[in-house]
N, C-alpha and C positions, 0 to 999 in steps of 0.2 A: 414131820420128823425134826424139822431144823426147831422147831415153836419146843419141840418136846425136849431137847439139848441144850437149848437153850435156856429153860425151868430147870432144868438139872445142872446147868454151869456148869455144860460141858459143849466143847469146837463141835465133834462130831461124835455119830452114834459109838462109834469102837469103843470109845471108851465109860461106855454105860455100863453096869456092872449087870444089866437085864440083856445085855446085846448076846446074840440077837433076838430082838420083842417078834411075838406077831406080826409086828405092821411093818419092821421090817421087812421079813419074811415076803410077805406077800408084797410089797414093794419090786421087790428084788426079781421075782417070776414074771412079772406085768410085763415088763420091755425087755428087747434084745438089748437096750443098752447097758443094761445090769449084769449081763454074764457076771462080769468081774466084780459085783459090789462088796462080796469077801474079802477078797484080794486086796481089794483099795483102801478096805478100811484097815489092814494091816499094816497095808504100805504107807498112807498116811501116818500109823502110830509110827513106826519105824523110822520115815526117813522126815516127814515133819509135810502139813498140805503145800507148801510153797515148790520144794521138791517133785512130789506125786502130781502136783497139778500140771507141771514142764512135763513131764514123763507121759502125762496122758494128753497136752497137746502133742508131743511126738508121735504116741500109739495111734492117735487120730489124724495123723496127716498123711496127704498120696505120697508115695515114694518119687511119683515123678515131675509131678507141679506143685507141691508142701500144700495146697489146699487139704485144709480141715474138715472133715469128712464126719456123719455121724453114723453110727452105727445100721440102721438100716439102708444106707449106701453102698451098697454090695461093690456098684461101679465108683469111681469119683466123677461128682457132682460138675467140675468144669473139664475133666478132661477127658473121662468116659475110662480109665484104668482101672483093671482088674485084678485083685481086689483093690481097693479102694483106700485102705489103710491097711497096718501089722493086726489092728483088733477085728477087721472082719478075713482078715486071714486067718486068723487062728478058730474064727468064731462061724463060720461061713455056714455050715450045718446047720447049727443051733439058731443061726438069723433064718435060716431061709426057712425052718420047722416051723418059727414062729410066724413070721411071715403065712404062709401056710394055713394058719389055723387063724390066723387074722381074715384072711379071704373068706375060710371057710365061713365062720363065725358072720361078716357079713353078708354072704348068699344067704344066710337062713334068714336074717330079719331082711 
């Protein structure tokens, strides 16, 4: 996607006039990290990436040791709190689902 924005002379996908492609799409489903990749690209058009990028080291950090935390860290990663960061707090369902079918997905092969 970044090769494909970059053919088009454009920062990011938001502002492709095909947004959003297919391959977005399916981008977007693959990981719990993507809940938000709507949102972001909005936010990015709105407030500008430099902004949105501070704003999602915050959404990504433990509320109680500032370690930066990735999406499927339900706990955080040095100090074992729960949740973990604001994005698997709001997202906790939706992580553990995929999670989940990740498991599942590998007991069959």
């Amino acid at each position: 996607m970044v090769a494909c924005a970059a053919e088009k002379g454009l920062e990011f996908c938001g502002q492709c006039e095909e947004y959003p492609c297919n391959e977005l799409v399916e981008f977007q489903v693959a990981m719990p990290n993507r809940i938000e990749l709507w949102e972001s690209q909005e936010r990015i058009k709105e407030a500008g990436f430099e902004k949105w990028y501070g704003e999602m080291l915050e959404h990504y950090t433990c509320p109680e040791c500032n370690t930066i935390n990735s999406a499927p860290d339900i706990s955080c990663r040095k100090c074992g709190a729960t949740p973990s960061c604001n994005y698997v707090k709001l997202h906790l369902e939706e992580i553990k689902h995929f999670q989940k079918r990740l498991r599942q997905k590998a007991e069959k092969n």
